[in-house]
C-alpha positions as CSV (number, residue, x, y, z in Angstrom):
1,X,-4.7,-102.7,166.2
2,X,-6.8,-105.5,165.6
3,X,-4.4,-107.4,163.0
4,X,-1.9,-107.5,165.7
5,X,-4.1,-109.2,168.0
6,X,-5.2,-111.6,165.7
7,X,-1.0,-112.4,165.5
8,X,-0.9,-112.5,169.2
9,X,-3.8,-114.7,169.5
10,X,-1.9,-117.2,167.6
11,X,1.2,-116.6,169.5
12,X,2.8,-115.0,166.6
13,X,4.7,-112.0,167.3
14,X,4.1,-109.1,165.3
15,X,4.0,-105.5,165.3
16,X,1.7,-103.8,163.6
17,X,1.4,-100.1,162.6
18,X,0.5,-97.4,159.7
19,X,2.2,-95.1,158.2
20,X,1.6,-92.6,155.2
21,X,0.3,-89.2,155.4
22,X,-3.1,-90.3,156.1
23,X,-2.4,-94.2,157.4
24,X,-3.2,-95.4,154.3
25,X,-0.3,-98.1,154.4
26,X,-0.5,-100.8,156.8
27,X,3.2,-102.4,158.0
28,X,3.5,-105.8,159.2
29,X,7.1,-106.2,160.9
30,X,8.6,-109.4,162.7
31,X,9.9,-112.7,162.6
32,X,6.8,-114.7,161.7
33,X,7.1,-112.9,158.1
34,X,8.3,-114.4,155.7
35,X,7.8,-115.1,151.5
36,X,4.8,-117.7,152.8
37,X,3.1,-115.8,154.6
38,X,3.4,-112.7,152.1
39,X,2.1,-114.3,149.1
40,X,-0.7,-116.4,151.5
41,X,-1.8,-112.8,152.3
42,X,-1.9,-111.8,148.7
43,X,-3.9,-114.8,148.0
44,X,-6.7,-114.2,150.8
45,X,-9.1,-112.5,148.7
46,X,-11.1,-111.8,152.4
47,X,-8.3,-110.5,154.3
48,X,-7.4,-108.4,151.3
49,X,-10.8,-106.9,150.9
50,X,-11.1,-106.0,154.7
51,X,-7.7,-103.9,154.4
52,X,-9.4,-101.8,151.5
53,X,-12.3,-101.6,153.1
54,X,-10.8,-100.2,156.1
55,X,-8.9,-97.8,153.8
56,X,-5.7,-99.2,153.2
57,X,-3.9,-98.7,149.7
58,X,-0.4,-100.7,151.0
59,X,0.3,-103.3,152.9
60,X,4.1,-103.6,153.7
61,X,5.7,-106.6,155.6
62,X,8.9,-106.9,156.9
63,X,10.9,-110.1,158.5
64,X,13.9,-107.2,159.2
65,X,15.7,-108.5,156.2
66,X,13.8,-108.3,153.0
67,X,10.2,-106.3,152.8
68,X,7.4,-106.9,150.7
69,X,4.9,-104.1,149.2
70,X,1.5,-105.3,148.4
71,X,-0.6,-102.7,146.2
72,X,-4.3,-102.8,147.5
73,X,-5.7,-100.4,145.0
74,X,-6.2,-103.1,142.1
């Protein structure tokens, strides 16, 4: 997937996957996420936009311990 390879590229190690009936929800899982990165996410109005454009309605990410569910429908 190409957000994982964006990770990678930066040597940030992530998996990234969908899930949902029909992969609307996009997961983010590993140990570069955390509350930063989760709410500098939420802020990038581009990165945001190219999720819903792509036809996400989630995005969840996960560090293991806590998760985080961002709502892309609004």
């Amino acid at each position: 997937m190409e957000f994982e390879k964006k990770f990678k590229d930066k040597d940030m190690n992530a998996t990234v996957t969908t899930t949902g009936d029909y992969h609307t929800t996009i997961l983010i899982q590993g140990n570069i996420v955390n509350e930063s990165l989760v709410f500098g996410m939420k802020d990038n109005n581009v990165a945001i936009q190219d999720l819903r454009e792509m036809g996400f309605k989630h995005l969840i990410m996960s560090d293991g311990n806590a998760t985080w569910d961002i709502d892309l429908k609004n």
